[in-house]
N, C-alpha and C positions, 0 to 999 in steps of 0.2 A: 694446517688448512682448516678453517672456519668450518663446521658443522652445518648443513640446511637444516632451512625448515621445516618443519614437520607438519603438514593440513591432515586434516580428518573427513572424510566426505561417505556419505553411505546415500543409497537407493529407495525410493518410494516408488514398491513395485509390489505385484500377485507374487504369494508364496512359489507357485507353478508355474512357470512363466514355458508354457509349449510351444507357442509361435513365436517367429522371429518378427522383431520391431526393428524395420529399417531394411536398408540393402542387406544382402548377402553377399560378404568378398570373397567368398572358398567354399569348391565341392570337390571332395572327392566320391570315387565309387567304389567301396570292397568286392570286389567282383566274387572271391570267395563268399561271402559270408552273406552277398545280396544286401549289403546294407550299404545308408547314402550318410554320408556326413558333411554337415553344411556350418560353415563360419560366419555370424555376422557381426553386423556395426553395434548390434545391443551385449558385446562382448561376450555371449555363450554359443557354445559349440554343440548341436543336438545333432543327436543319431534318429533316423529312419528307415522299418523295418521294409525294404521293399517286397519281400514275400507277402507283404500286407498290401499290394500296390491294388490305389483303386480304391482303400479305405483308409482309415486312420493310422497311420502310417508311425506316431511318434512312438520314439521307446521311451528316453531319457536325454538329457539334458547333462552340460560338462562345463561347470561356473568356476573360474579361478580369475578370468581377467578380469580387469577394472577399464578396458578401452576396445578401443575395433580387432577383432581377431580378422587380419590380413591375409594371413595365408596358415595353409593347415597339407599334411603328407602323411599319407599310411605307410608306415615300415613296421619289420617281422612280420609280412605275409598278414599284416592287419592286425596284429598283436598291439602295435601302439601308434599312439597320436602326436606328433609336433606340431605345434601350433607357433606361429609366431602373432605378437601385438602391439599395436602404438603404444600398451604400456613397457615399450621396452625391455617384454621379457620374452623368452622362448619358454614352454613347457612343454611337457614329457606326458603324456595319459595312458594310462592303462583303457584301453580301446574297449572290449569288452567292457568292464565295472564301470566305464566312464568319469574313473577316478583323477586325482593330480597327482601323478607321482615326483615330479622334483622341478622346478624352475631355474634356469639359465637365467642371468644377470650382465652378460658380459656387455651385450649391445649398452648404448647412452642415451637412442634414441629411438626413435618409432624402427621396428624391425616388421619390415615388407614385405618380404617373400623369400620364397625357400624352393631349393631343390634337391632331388633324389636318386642317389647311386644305389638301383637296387640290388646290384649283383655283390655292392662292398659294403654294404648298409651304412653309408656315408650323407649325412646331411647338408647342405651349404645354404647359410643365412644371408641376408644382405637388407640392411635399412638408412635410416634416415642420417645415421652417424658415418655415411662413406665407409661402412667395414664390412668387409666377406670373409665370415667365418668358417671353417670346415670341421665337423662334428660326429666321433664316430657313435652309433646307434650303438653299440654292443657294450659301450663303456659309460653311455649314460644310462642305461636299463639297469646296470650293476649298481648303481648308484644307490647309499644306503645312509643312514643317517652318521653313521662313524666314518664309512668310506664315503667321500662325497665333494673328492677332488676331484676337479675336468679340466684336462687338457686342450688346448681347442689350435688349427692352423689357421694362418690367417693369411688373407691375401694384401699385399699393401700396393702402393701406387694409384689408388682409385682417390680422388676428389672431388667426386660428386654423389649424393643420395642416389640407393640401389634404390631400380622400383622393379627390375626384371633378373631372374639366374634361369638358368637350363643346364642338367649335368646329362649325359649320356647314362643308361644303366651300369656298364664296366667303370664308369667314373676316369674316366679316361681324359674329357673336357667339360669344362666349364666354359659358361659363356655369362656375360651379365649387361646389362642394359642400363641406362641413364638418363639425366638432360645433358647430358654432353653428346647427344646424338652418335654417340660413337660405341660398338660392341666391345667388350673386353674380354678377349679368349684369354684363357689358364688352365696349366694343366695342374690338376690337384693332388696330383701324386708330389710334386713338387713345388707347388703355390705361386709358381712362375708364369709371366704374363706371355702368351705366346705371340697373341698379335692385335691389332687394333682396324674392326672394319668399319670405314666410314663411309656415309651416305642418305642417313638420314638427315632429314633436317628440325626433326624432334624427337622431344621425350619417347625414348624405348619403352612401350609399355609391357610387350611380352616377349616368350623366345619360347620355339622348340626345336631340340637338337633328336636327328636320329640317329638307332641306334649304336651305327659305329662311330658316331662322332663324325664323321666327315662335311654334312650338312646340317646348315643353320637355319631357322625361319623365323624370322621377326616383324611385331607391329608396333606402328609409330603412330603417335598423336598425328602426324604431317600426314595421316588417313591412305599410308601404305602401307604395302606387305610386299616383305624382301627374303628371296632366298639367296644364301650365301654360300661360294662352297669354300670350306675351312681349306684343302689343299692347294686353291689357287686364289684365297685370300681376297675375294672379288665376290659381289652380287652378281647372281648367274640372271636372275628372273625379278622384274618387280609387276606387281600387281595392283591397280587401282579398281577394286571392287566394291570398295567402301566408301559415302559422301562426308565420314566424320573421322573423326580419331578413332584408331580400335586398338582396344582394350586387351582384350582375349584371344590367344588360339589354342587349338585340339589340337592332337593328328591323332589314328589311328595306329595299333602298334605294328600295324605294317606298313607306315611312314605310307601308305599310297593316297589317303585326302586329308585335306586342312581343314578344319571349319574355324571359321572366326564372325567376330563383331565388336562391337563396339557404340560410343553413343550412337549412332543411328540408326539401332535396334536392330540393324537386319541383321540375322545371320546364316552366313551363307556357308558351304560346301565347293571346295576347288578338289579336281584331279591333277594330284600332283606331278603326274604320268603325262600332264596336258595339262596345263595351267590358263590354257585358253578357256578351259570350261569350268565355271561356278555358276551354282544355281542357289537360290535363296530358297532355304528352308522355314524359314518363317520371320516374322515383324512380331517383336514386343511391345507392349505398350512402354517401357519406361528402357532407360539406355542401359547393354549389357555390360556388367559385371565379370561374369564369371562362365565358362565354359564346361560340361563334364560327360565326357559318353559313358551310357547304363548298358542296361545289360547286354549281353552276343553284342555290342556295340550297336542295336540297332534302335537304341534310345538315347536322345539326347536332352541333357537337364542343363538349365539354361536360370542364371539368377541375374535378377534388376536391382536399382537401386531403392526398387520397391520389397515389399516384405514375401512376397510370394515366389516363391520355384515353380517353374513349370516343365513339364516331360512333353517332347517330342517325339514322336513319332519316325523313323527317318529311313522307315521301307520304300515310300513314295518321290523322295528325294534321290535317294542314290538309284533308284529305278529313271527317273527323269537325267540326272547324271550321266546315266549309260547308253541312252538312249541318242542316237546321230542328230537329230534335230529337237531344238527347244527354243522357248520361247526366253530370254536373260533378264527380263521386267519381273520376271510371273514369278509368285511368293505359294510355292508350294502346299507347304501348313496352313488353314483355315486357324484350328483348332488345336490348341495340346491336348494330348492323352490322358492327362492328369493334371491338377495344381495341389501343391500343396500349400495351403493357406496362410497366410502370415497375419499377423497382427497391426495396427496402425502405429506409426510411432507419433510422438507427441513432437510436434514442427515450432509453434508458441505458447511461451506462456507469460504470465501476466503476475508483480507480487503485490498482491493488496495493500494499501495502506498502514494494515494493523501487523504486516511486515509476520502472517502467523500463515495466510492461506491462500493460495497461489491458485487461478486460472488458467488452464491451458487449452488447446486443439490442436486435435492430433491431426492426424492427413487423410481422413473419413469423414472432417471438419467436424466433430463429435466434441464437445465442449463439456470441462469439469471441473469441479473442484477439489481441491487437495488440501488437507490441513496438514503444513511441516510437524508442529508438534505430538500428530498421531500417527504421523510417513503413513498415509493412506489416504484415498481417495473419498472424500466426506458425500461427494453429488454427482451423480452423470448428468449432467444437463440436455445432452443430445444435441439434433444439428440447431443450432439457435445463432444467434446473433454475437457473435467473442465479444464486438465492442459494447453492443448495447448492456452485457451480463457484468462488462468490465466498471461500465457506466456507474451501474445499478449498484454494485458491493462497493466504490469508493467511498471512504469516507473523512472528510476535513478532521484527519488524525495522524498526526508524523513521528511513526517510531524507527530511529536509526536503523539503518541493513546491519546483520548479524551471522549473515549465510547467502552466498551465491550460489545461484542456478546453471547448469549446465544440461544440454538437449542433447550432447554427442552422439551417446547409447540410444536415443531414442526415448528414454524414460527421464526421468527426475531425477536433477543428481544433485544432492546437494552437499555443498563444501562447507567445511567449518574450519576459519583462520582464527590466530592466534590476534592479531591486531583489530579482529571487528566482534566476534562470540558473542562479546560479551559487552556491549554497547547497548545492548536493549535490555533495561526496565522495564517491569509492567506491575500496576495495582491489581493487586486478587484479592478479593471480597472470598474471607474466610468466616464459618459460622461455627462458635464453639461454645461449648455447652458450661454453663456459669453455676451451675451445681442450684438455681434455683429454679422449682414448679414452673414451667411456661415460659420461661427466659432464658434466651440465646443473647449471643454478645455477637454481631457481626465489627471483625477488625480488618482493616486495608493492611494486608500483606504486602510488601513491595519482593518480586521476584525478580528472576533475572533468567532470558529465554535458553541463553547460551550453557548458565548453572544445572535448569533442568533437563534440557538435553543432555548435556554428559552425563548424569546419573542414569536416565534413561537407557543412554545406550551400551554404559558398561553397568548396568544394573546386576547383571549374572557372573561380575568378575568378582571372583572370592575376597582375593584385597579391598576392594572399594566396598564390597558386603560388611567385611569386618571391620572397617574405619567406620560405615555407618549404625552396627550395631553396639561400637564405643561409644556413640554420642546420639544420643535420645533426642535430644532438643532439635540438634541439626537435621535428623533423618524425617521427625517429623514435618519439619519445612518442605524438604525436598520432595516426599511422599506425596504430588497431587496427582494421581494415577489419573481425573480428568481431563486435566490440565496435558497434560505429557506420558504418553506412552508408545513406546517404541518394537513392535510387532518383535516376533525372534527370529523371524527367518529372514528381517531386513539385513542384506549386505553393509559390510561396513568394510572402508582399506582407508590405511595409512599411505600418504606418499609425501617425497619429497616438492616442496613447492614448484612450481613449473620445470618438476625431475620428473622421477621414474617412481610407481608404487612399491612402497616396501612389503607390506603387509595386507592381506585379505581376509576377512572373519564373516560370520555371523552375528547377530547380535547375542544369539543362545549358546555358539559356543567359544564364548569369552572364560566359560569354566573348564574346556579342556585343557591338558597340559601345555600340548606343544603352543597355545594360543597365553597361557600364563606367560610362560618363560618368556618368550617373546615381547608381551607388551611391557612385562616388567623393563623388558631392553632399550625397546624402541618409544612406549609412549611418550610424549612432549611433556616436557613441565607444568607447561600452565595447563595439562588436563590433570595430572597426577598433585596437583596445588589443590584442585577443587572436588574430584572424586576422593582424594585420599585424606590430605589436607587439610581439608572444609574450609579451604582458604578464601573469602568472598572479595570479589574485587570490590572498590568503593564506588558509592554512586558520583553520578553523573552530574557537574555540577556546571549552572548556567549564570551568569553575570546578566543583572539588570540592572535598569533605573526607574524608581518608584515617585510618582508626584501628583499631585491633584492638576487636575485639567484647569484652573483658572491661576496658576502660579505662572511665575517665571520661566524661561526657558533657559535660566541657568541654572542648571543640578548643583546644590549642596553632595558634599561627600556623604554627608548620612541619609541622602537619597538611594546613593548606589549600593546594591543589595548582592546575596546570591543565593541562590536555593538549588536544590535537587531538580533537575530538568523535566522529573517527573510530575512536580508540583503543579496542582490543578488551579486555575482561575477560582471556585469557591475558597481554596485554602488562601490566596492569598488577597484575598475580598476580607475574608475571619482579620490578617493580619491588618490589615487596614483598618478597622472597626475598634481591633484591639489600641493599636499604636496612635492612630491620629483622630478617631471621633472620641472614645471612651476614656484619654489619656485628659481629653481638653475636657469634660462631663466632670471629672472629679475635680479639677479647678475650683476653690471657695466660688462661692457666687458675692458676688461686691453688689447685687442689689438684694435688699432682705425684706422687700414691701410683700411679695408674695414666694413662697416657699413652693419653687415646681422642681418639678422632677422632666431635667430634661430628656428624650428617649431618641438617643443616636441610631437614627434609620428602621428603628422596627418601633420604635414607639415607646420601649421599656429601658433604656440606657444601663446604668452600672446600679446596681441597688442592693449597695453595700448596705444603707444604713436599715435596710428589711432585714439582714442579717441570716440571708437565702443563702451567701456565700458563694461558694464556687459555681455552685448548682444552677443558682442563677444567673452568675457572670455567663457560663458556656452555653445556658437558655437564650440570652439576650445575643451573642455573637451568633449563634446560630439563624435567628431571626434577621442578622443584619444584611444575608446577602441579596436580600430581593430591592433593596435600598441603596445599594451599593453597585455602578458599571464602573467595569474595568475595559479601557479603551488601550488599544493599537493600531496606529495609523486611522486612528479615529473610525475604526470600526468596534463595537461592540461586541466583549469576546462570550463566548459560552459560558457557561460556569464551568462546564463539564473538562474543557479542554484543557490541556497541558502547556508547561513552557515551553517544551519544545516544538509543540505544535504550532505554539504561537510566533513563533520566533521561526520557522521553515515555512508557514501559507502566511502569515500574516506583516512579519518584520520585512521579512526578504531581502536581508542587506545585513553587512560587516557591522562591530562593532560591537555594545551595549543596545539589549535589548532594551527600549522605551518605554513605559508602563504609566499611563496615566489613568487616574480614577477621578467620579466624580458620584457626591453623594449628597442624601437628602437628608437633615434634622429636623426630625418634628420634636417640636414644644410642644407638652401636654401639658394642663395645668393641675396632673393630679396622675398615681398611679393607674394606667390602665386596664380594662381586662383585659381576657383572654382575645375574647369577641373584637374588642378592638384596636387589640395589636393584629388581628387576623384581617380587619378590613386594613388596617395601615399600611399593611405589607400587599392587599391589593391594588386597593390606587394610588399607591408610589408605581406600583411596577407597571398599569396600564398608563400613568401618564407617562412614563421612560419609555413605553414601546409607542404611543397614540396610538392605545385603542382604545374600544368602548367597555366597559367595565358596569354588570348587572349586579348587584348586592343588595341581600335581605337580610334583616336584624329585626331581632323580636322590638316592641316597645320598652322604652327604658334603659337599653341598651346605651343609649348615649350615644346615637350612631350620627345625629345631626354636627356635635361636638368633635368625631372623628373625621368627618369628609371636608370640616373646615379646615383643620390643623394639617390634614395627608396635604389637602390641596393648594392651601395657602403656603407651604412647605416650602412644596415644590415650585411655585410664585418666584418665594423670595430665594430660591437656588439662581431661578433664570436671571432674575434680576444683578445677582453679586457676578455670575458668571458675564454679565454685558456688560457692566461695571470695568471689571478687571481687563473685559477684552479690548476697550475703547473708553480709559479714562481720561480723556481729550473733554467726552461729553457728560457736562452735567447740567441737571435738573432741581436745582436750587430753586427753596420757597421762595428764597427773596429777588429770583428774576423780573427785571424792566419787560420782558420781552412782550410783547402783545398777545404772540401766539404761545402755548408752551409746546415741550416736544417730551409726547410721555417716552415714557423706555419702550422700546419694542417686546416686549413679555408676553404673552396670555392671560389676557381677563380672563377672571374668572365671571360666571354666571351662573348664581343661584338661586333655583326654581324651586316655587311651591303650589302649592294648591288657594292658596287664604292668604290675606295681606294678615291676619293674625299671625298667622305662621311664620313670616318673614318678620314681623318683631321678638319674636321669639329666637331668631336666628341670629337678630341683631343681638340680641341680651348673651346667648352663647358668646358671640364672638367677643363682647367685650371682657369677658372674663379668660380670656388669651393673650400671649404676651402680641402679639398678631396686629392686636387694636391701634398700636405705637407705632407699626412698620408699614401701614398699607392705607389709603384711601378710599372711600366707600360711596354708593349711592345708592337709592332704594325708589325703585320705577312706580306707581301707582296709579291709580286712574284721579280724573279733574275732581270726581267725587269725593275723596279722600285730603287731595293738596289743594282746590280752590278755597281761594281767602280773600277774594270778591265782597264788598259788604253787601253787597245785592244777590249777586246771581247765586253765593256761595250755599244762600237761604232757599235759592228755587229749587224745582224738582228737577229740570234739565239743565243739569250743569254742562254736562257737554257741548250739547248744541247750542246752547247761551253763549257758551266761550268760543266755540269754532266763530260765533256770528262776530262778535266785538273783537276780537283778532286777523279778521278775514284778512285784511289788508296785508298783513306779514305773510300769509298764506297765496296770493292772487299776485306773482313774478307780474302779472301785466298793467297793476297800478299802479301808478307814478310814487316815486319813492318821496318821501317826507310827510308822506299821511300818516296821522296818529291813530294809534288804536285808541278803543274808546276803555281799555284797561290800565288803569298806571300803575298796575302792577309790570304787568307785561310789559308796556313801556320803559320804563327800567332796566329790565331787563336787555333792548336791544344794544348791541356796540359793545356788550359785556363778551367773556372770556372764563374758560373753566378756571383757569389762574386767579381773578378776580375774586376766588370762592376759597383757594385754595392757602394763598399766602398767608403769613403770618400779623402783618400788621396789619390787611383789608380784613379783619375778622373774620376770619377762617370759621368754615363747618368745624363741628365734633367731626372725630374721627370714622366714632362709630354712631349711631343714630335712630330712633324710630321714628313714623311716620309725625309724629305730636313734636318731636322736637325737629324736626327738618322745615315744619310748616313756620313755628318757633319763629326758628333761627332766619329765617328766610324774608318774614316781615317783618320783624322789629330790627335785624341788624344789615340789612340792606333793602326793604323795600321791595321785594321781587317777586315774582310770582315762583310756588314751588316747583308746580307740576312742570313747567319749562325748564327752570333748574336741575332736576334731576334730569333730564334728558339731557342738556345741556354737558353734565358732566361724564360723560358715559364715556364717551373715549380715551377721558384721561382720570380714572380712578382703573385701581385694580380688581373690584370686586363691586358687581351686580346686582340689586337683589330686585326679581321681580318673580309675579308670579308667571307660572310657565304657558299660559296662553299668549303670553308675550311672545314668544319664540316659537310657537310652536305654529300660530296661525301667523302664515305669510301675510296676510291680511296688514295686521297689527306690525309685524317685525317691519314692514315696508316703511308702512306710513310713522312709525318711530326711527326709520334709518338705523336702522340695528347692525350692523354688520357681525357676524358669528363666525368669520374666519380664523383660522389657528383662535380660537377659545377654547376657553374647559368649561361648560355645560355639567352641570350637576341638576338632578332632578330628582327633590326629595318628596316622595307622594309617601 
């Protein structure tokens, strides 16, 4: 038979845990000793002192299950505790010390309920696996760690989950309860079925037998109560005084009243002597659980599937009871005599993206935080908003689940499998001291949540102590006490994967004996691989496809890549800089007129032949990632983020992850500084986001030389990128066409203060490789470009030339009237093309004011100042000075349009 598997799961919970979190499903009452003991759904078992009744009532607390404690029964006169639980096990307490003295195993599945022979000290089990065990008290108390065989009887013929047993004191009959709506009497002396009562027509929720066994009393989901008599095998009496299913009944040990309830809170009092009369002792707020008369019997304690117990009072009741006339509506109890407090249990929770710290609210709607790595609660938030808190801590970062959550107990429970542990990587920024004056070396650690956990939580187990004081190197990895730390009084059990628990510990005491031997037996391999071992599983490894955003849409095989899942968008921006700009930078240069140094995305390329060496290679990739988007589904990824993040919010689909980049080259025409690799890496990165971009640089800086080169860069990116996406279309010098059709790009427009300055600017630019790849024109006023033989001589040029070109200006005079300028004249029916081609005598590329006026009248006859206007929509770069743009005035009556442009303004 195949072995199960083996999960690991422990509690994030208060050391103390005095109130109960959740329903209560069992109360008994020691009637000697005055003390209440209560079972609930947060699997411990507490005692309260009722000689304390009226004040703080707890003593101690009895922790051994790992699930809902069902049902609980005092035998030896209150000397000891059986508990039965959904984890399958029955246990034995030392009632007093509130100890565990030995655990039953035989049940397979959730064990329900239990009842009590107390004249034979005989116990009978019954749960979810259809078995009714019979168990004598005398020979599991003897029970010792050498002697520690149980004999057990069993009832057979049941095929249906126990959820009700009732024995008589002499143990004389058993009776048990089902969804088979049907009783099953047995006598336990001989495990033989005696008879079968049917009449219900649901689940049997409880039974009580009196005490000579002759009479039965059962409640049903189908919200009746039936008495039966066991001699003539027949319901003598049914009772409809419940609107719901009920759950629970009492009787008094003189079999003469019933009390019961169920979900419809009430619960009521019948004379059994007269079953005609029940009277409602009081309304809970939440549906009952659990039934238990206190003390003289004239107290009744009453549990919900809320966390509080409440005492009634029940002088007032069986007084109304006795009385010949009452009212059958009327809810006696206002008020109980007591509550004892419970605690909230936690109903939602929520695990945060970074898969470390979980939200929940409990049932007080009380909202918190919990960090898994430290099993404790980091923030009470109080009553606040779940979603909006949930809102607020997301964050676009996807780290695999590694541990599942469970609410059953009411608290935090978390599970650790063998097939997810160990699924979650994470980078930790470690700072370690490099043995020199003021220098720290921060390295990215890559951990793993599932590795540090298990050290954490067998931290105090001597074996795994000792494996890690063999190895220095390992224990210091493992050692982030910030990072992960595991309280000692957290709970921790082993169980079988959707079995039954094997095992329950401490975190502290993983160094006792009996908790050695044991795990040495029981723990799973792949934790004793990594605690003892130091066996590391390997990372996490993801498949992609790397390519620049203007290629093909068919992947080369040395496109498709794989890396660690953890791998972040800057690291793999570095490899791109490395692999495909820096690879193509050390290519000979096949032209030798001018010797540049070209600078792949940050402005300072590979600069080998500086002889800076590595120091400098890993300067310059560093500098490359502000130059460099790495796109998915054509959204722009963080730098910060990871593959797998990228590939769970952003991919969102089968297959090969996608990865396209696209990057900026700037030509520099010479080594740059410091200063302007620092601006180049600004305005790459404000024109890739369009925003606006302030920068200050001393004089001499060379700062006019950089915002040409960032700008024009990134120009001649848009340009190749439209190129590649639509080469259908081209824009050839040697086109017939009339009209031309520039590229859809971004002009650029550069502003100055002084048409000095914008000669100046022309003279940089020509000293760039820039001057060969782009078209130019330089805006000026008439005073500058007229070459009028007359007016060019006057003082108002302006108004001279508005007057002699009026006609081109005034849409309402008849067309064919000549200006009285043949410059201008000339110029009409012309075309920026006209200016541009190669065999019409094309402009210089690049130009000052003296040589535009030049070129303008000797080699076509034209007037300047119209010329440059002229060409403004179809050249790539502007230069005027910035009162041009800046007063709508001027931008108008020039027809400027400044939409999607790059505007540079150098004052």
């Amino acid at each position: 038979m195949q072995k199960k598997r083996v999960q690991l799961s422990f509690l994030i919970r208060n050391e103390n845990e005095r109130l109960h979190r959740g329903g209560i499903n069992a109360l008994r009452y020691d009637a000697k000793n005055d003390r209440l003991y209560t079972a609930g759904r947060d699997s411990i078992i507490r005692a309260w002192d009722c000689k304390r009744y009226g004040s703080d009532m707890y003593e101690y607390s009895m922790e051994h299950h790992t699930d809902w404690v069902n049902d609980i029964v005092l035998v030896n006169s209150g000397k000891h505790i059986l508990s039965a639980s959904s984890d399958a096990t029955i246990k034995l307490w030392n009632a007093p010390k509130g100890t565990c003295m030995s655990t039953l195993r035989t049940h397979k599945d959730f064990v329900k309920c239990l009842a009590y022979a107390k004249d034979k000290e005989q116990v009978a089990s019954g749960g979810f696996d259809n078995n009714i065990f019979l168990w004598d008290v005398n020979v599991l108390t003897a029970l010792t760690a050498i002697n520690n065989t149980v004999t057990t009887s069993t009832f057979t013929g049941n095929e249906h989950s126990v959820y009700s047993l009732a024995m008589n004191p002499s143990g004389t009959v058993l009776a048990s309860g089902s969804p088979e709506n049907v009783i099953r009497v047995y006598d336990p002396r001989t495990c033989t079925l005696l008879m079968k009562l049917k009449g219900h027509t649901d689940n049997i929720r409880a039974l009580v037998l009196n005490r000579d066994g002759t009479q039965c009393i059962s409640a049903s989901s189908d919200h009746s109560i039936r008495i039966w008599s066991l001699g003539q095998q027949r319901c003598i009496t049914k009772l409809h005084i419940h609107s719901d299913a009920v759950w629970t009944l009492c009787a008094n040990e003189a079999f003469t009243r019933l009390y019961s309830s169920g979900r419809d809170r009430r619960v009521y009092v019948t004379d059994l002597a007269d079953t005609s009369r029940s009277v409602c002792v009081c309304q809970e707020t939440e549906p009952v659980l659990r039934l238990e008369l206190g003390k003289e019997q004239q107290q009744l304690w009453v549990s919900t599937t809320e966390s509080n117990i409440r005492c009634w009072s029940l002088k007032e009741s069986l007084a109304t009871l006795a009385r010949t006339t009452y009212y059958d509506g009327e809810v006696i109890c206002k008020q109980p005599d007591m509550i004892i407090q419970g605690g909230p249990a936690i109903k939602h929770y929520h695990i945060l993206s970074d898969k470390r710290h979980i939200i929940t609210k409990d049932s007080n709607s009380n909202v918190a935080l919990y960090d898994v790595l430290q099993a404790k609660m980091i923030e009470n938030l109080g009553k606040c908003d779940y979603e909006e808190e949930i809102r607020k801590r997301t964050k676009t970062i996807f780290v695999p689940n590694w541990f599942c959550v469970d609410l059953k107990v009411g608290i935090l429970t978390i599970t650790l499998e063998e097939s997810d542990i160990f699924a979650s990587w994470i980078a930790v920024k470690e700072v370690f001291d490099t043995n020199t004056a003021g220098n720290n070396e921060t390295v990215d650690l890559k951990e793993n949540y599932g590795i540090l956990m298990l050290h954490s939580l067998f931290e105090h187990w001597p074996i795994a102590k000792q494996a890690l004081e063999a190895n220095d190197n390992y224990a210091e990895r493992v050692h982030l006490d910030n990072l992960c730390h595991i309280p000692g009084h957290t709970p921790i059990f082993l169980g079988e994967i959707g079995g039954r628990t094997l095992y329950r510990f401490r975190c502290n005491e993983t160094c006792g004996e009996p908790e050695q031997s044991f795990l040495h037996e029981v723990l799973p391999q792949f934790i004793t691989n990594v605690i003892v071992k130091h066996q590391v599983p390997v990372l996490n490894k993801i498949p992609f496809i790397l390519h620049h955003q203007i290629t093909s849409t068919k992947f080369n095989k040395k496109d498709r890549l794989s890396a660690s899942d953890m791998m972040i968008v800057r690291k793999v921006i570095e490899y791109i800089y490395e692999r495909y700009i820096l690879n193509e930078q050390q290519q000979p240069q096949t032209q030798t007129q001018q010797q540049t140094l070209s600078t792949g995305l940050a402005g300072s390329g590979s600069n080998q032949q500086d002889g800076n060496g590595e120091q400098q290679r890993e300067s310059d990739i560093s500098k490359s990632i502000d130059h460099i988007e790495l796109l998915c589904q054509e959204q722009i990824l963080d730098l910060s983020m990871d593959l797998r993040t990228v590939k769970h919010f952003m991919w969102k689909g089968g297959g090969d992850l996608v990865l396209c980049f696209r990057s900026v080259t700037v030509d520099f025409p010479y080594t740059p500084y410091p200063c302007q690799i620092a601006m180049l890496a600004r305005i790459i990165k404000a024109l890739q986001q369009s925003k606006n971009c302030l920068l200050e640089s001393p004089t001499g800086t060379g700062k006019t030389l950089t915002l040409l080169c960032a700008s024009l860069a990134w120009q001649q990116k848009e340009i190749e990128q439209f190129r590649m996406s639509t080469p259908f279309i081209e824009n050839k010098d040697n086109a017939t066409e009339t009209q031309t059709k520039p590229t859809p790009v971004s002009r650029i427009f550069y502003c100055t203060r002084t048409h000095k300055q914008l000669e100046q600017i022309a003279k940089q630019l020509n000293n760039t490789v820039y001057k060969d790849k782009i078209r130019m024109t330089l805006l000026s006023s008439r005073d500058n470009y007229c070459i009028h033989p007359i007016i060019s001589k006057g003082p108002n040029k302006s108004h001279e030339c508005a007057k002699i070109t009026r006609h081109n200006h005034d849409r309402s005079v008849t067309q064919g009237v000549n200006s009285e300028c043949g410059y201008y004249e000339r110029l009409r029916g012309k075309v920026a093309n006209d200016f541009l081609r190669p065999f019409a005598k094309p402009l210089p590329r690049v130009f000052d004011i003296e040589q535009f006026n030049d070129h303008c009248q000797n080699s076509h006859g034209v007037c300047p100042y119209y010329t440059s206007r002229l060409l403004i929509n179809d050249v790539q770069l502007i230069l005027c000075p910035y009162n041009y743009l800046i007063d709508p005035r001027v931008r108008n009556s020039m027809q400027v349009l400044i939409t999607n442009t790059i505007i540079i303004i150098d004052e």
